[in-house]
C-alpha atoms as one frame of an Amber mdcrd trajectory, in Angstrom:
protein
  73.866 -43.348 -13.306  74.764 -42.256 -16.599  73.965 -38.651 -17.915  73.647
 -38.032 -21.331  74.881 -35.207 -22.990  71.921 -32.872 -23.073  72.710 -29.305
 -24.210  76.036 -30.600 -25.909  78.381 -29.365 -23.348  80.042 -32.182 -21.835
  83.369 -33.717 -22.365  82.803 -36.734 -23.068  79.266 -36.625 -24.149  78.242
 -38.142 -21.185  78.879 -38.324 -17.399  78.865 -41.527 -15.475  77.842 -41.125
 -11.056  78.010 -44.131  -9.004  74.902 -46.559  -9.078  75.458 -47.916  -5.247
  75.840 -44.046  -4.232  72.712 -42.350  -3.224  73.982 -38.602  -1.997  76.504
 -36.310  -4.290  77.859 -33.348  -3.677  79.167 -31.313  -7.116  80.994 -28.051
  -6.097  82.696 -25.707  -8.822  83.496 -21.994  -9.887  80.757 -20.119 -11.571
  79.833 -21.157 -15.086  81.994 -24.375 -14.746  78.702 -26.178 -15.604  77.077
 -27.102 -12.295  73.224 -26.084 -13.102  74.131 -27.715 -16.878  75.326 -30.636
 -15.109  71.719 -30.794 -12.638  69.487 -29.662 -15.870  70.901 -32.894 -18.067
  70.819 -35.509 -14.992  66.706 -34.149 -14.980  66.053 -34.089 -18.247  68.315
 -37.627 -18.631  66.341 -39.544 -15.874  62.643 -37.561 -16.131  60.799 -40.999
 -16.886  62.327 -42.207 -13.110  60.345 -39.311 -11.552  63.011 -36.582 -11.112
  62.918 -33.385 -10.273  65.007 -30.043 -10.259  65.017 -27.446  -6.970  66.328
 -24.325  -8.831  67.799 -21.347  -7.785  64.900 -18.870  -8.262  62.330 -19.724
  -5.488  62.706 -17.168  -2.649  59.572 -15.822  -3.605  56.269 -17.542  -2.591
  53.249 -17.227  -4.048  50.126 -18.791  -3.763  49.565 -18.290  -0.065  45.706
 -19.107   1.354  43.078 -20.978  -0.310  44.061 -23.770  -2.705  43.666 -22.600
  -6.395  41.944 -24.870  -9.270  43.605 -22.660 -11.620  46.455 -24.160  -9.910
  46.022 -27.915  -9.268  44.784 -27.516 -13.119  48.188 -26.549 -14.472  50.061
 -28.219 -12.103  51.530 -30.940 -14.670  52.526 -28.290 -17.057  54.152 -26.143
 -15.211  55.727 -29.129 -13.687  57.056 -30.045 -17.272  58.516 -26.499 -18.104
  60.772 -26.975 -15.125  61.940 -29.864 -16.147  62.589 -28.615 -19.676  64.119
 -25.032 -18.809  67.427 -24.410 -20.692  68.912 -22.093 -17.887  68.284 -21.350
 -14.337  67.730 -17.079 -15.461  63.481 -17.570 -15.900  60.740 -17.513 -12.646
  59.197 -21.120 -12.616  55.790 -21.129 -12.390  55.326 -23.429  -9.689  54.032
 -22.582  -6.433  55.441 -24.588  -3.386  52.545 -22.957  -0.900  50.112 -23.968
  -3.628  52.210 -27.999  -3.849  52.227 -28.055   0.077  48.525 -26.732   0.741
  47.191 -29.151  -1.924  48.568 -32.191   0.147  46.740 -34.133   2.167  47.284
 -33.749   5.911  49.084 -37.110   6.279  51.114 -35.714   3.400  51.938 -32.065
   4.563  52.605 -33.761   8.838  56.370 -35.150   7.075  57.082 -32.292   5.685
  56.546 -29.945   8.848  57.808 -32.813  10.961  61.601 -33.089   8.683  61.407
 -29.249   8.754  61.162 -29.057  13.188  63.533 -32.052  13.417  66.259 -30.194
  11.804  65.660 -26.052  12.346  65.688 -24.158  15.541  62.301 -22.205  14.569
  59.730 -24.074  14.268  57.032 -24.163  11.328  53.320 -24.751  12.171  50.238
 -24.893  10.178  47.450 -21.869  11.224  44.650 -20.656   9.792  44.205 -16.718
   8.846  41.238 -17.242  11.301  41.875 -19.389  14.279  38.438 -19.435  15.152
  37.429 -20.203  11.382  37.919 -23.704   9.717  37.721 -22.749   6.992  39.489
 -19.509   6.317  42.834 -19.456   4.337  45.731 -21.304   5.749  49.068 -20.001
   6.662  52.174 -21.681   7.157  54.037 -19.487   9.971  57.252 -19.571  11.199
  57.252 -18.015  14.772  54.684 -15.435  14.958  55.081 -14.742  10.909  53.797
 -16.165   7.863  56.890 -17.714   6.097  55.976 -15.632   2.769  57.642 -12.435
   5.665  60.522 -14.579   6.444  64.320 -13.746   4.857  64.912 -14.784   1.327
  66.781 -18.223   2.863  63.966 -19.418   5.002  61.445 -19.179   1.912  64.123
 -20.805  -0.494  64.179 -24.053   2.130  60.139 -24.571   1.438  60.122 -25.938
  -1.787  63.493 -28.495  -0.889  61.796 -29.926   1.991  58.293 -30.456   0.129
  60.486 -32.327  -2.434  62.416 -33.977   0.161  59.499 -35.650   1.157  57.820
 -36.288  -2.063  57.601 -40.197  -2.202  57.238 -39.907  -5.808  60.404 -37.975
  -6.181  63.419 -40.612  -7.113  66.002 -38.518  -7.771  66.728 -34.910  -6.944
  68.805 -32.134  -7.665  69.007 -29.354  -5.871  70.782 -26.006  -7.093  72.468
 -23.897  -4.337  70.624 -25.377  -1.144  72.484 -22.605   0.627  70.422 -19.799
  -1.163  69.819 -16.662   0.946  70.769 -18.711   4.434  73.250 -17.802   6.402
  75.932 -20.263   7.457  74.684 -21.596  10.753  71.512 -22.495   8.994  73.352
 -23.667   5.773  74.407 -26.796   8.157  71.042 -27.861   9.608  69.778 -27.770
   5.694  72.923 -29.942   4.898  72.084 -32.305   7.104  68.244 -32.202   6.477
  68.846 -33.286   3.006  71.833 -36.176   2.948  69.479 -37.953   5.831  66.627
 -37.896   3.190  69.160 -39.653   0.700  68.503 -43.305   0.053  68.216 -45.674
  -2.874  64.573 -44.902  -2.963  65.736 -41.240  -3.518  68.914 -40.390  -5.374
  69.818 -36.370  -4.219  72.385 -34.403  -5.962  73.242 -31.120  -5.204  74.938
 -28.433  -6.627  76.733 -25.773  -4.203  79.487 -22.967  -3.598  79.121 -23.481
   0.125  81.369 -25.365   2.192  78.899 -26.118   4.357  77.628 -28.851   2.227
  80.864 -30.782   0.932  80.522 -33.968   2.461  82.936 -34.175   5.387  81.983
 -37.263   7.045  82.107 -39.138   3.601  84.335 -37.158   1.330  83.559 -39.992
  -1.890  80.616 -38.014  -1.780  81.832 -34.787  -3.381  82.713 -34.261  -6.765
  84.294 -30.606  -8.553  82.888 -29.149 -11.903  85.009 -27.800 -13.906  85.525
 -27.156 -18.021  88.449 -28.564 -19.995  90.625 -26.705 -22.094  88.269 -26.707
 -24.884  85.560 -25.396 -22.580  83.336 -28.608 -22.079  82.195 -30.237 -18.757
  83.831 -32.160 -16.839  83.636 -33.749 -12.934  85.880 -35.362 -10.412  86.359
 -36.351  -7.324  88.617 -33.601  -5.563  92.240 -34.697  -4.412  92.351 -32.982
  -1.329  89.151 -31.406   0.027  90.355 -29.181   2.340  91.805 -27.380  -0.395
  88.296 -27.512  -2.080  87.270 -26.135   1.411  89.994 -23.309   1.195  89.078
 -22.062  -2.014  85.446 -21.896  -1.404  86.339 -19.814   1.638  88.577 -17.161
  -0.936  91.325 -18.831  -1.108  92.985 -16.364   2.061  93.617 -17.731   5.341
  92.293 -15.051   6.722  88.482 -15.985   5.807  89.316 -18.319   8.572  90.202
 -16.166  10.939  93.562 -16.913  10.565  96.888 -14.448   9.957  97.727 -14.936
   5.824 101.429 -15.679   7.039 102.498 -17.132  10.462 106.513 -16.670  11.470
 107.476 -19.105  14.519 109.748 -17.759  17.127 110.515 -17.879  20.679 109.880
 -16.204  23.828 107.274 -13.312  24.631 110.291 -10.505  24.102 110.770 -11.621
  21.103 107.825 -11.669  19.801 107.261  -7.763  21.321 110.333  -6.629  19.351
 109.142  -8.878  15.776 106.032  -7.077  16.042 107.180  -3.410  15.765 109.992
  -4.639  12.473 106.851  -5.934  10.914 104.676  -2.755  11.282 107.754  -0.455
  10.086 108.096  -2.946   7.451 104.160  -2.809   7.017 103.863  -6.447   7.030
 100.788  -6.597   8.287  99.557 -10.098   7.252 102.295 -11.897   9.668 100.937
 -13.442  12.636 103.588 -14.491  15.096 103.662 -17.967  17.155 105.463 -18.107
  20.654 107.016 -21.045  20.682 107.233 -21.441  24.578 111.153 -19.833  24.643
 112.406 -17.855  27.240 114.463 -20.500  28.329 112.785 -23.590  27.798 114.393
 -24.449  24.673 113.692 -27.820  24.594 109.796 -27.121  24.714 109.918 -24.557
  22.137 112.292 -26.794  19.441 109.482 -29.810  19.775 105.930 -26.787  19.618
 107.987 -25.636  16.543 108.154 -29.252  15.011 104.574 -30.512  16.019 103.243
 -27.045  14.673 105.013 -27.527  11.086 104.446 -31.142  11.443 100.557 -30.531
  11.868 100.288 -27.980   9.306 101.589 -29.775   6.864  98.447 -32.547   7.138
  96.005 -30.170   8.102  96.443 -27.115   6.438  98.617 -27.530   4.151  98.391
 -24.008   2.223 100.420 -22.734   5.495 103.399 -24.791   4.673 104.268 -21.886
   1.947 102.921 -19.221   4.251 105.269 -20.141   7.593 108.617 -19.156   8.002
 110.853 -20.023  11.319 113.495 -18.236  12.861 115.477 -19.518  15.742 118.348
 -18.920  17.887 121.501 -20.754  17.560 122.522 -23.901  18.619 120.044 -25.976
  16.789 121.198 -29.553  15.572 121.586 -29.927  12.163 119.571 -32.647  11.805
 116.956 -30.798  13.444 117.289 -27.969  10.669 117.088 -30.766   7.901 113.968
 -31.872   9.206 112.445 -28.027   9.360 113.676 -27.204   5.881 111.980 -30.659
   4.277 108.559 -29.918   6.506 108.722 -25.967   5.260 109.541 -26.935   1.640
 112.115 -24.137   1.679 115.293 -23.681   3.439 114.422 -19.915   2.882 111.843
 -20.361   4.925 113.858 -20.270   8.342 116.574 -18.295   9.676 118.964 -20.099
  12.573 120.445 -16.727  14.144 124.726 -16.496  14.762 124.009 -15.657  18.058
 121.737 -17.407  20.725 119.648 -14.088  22.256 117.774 -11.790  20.389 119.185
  -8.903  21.878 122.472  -8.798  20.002 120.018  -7.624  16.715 118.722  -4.825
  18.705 119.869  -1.538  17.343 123.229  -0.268  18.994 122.617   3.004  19.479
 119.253   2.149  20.709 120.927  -0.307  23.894 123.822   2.446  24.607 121.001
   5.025  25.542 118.717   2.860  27.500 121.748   1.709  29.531 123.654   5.212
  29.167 126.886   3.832  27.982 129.276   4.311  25.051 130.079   0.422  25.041
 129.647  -2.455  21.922 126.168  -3.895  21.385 128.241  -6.904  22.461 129.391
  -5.965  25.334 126.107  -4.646  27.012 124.468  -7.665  25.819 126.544 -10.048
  27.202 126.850  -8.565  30.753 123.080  -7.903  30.458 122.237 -11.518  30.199
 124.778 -13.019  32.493 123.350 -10.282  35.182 120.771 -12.390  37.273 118.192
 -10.181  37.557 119.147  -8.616  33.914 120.359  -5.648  34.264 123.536  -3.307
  32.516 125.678  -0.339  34.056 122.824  -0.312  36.710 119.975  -0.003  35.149
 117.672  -3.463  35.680 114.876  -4.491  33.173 113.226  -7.512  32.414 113.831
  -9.289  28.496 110.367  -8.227  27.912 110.543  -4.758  29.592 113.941  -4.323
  27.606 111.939  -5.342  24.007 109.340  -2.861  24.884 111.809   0.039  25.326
 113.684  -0.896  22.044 110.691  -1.177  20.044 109.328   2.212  21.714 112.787
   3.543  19.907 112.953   1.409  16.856 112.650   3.718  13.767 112.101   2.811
  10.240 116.150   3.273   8.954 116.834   1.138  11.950 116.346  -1.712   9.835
 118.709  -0.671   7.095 121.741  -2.362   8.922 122.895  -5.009   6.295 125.524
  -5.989   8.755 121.991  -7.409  11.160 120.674 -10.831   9.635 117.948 -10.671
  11.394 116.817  -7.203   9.619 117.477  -8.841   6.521 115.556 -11.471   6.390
 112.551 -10.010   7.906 112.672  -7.021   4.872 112.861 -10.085   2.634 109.627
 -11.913   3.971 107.199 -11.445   1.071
């Protein structure tokens, strides 16, 4: 499908869409030209029966008795849509007025698409139930759709065109109007079944609800050049297209912005309180499965990275390690290359994370005037752990330290792990 060059805004003065491909998908930042793009591909193909679904028709009109005035002016007002140079003016058509002046074979499709694909059903009714020939309503549940949310009425008019036989190709501008996300995927799927090569259907869309998962040669991005012009193609990697529709923060997904890997549920006790005096807040921290087992946590660390870096691959700048010593080197090699960044991950001098507890902090819990060393080497060879007689669990032991931990704590340049926790950005 070629599209000419309209309203003189393209790149190239034209833009060229597969013939053999019947659905696209054309996502982009506002004003990179995705309504420009939809307006020229209607106004390029109008003589193959096209037609434009714009943005502005969540209000409905023309509710009741069919209008001559109407069915009249229907072709006109048909035309202006098709010849609009923006997507700011109110159409004048009237998608209860299109849908009540079907015939009833016509209209049965429509309301039959609609059920198929939406948990609340849409039914047919007259004002008078007990009157043929009073006005007729089209109700969702116990309300006439013209009472329904903004999103509900925006769907009318795309599934009247939907199933519009005459209809060859279609665009549709933001499909995802006013609907919110749960919905957005029933309507995505409600329109690429319509697709065929008896109807061509392009829509434009800031939703990633309707990128094209299942066939991502589907989905193209908008975007203008250097010199401001139009421009498609098909994305690289769409989960980063998916990313930055969701605000470019991993936390849109529910996610923390920055993850740091370590082991054991101590350690992650103690991490915790450095990052809140540090007011890191944005760190999420993954227990690797330590506290002993450090075969399983060295192979969740490496699966995790190794994951990450084909699935989301925004976390590979966003994840730092730190691990207790011995690791093989080779082993460190391969975490450096999957992080991108030996800064990334610290391999501690010491194999327990309580020799980078504070000092003075150990000597009071146990009462003694001895070396951080010291305590924490007896500690841990004590089975159950325990120092100068005082017994407490690793993670009863981290819970104590961080009750005491203090914000100048973490000034000790002589403690690595201090340092390169202050340094996380």
């Amino acid at each position: 499908m070629i599209i000419e060059d309209k309203e003189n805004q393209f790149a190239n003065n034209q833009i060229t869409l597969p013939e053999e491909q019947n659905f696209f998908v054309v996502v982009g930042a506002n004003n990179s030209g995705k309504s420009t793009l939809l307006r020229s591909i209607i106004k390029t193909t109008r003589k193959e029966n096209s037609y434009l679904v714009t943005v502005n028709r969540t209000v409905l009109t023309g509710e009741g008795s069919i209008r001559e005035d109407y069915k009249k002016n229907f072709t006109s007002y048909t035309n202006e849509v098709l010849s609009q140079a923006d997507d700011n003016t109110r159409p004048k058509m009237q998608p209860l007025q299109d849908f009540f002046n079907l015939k009833d074979i016509e209209r049965k499709p429509i309301l039959d698409w609609y059920n198929k694909y939406f948990p609340n059903r849409i039914i047919e009714e007259r004002e008078d139930p007990e009157n043929s020939a009073s006005s007729m309503l089209l109700k969702v549940g116990a309300h006439s759709i013209t009472k329904q949310g903004s999103g509900m009425r925006a769907t009318l008019e795309i599934f009247i065109k939907l199933l519009d036989p005459s209809i060859k190709i279609l665009c549709i501008d933001e499909p995802e109007v006013g609907l919110e996300p749960y919905l957005q995927k029933y309507l995505f799927q409600a329109i690429k079944d319509k697709a065929s090569s008896d109807k061509k259907i392009i829509i434009a869309t800031h939703s990633h609800h309707f990128l094209d998962i299942e066939n991502e040669e589907s989905n193209y991005v908008c975007f203008r050049n250097s010199e401001d012009k139009i421009d498609i193609k098909r994305p690289d990697d769409l989960k980063s297209v998916i990313f930055r529709l969701l605000g470019n923060t991993l936390s849109s997904f529910l996610l923390p912005e920055k993850t740091l890997i370590f082991e054991g549920q101590s350690d992650v006790t103690f991490l915790n309180q450095c990052l809140k005096h540090l007011d890191k807040k944005q760190y999420g921290i993954h227990n690797a499965g330590g506290n002993g087992n450090v075969n399983y946590a060295i192979n969740s660390i490496t699966n995790f990275l190794k994951f990450n870096e084909k699935n989301i691959p925004v976390y590979k700048d966003n994840t730092f390690v730190i691990v207790d010593d011995p690791i093989k080197d080779t082993l460190v090699r391969e975490w450096k290359k999957l992080l991108g960044s030996e800064e990334r991950l610290l391999v501690l001098n010491k194999d327990a994370i309580e020799y980078y507890y504070p000092e003075h902090i150990l000597q009071e819990i146990f009462s003694t005037t001895e070396s951080k060393d010291t305590i924490v080497k007896q500690y841990l060879h004590n089975d159950p752990n325990g120092y100068h007689g005082v017994l407490l669990t690793k993670t009863k032991l981290a819970k104590q330290v961080s009750d005491k931990l203090v914000f100048n704590d973490l000034d000790d340049l002589t403690n690595e792990l201090f340092v390169f926790l202050k340094k996380l950005p």
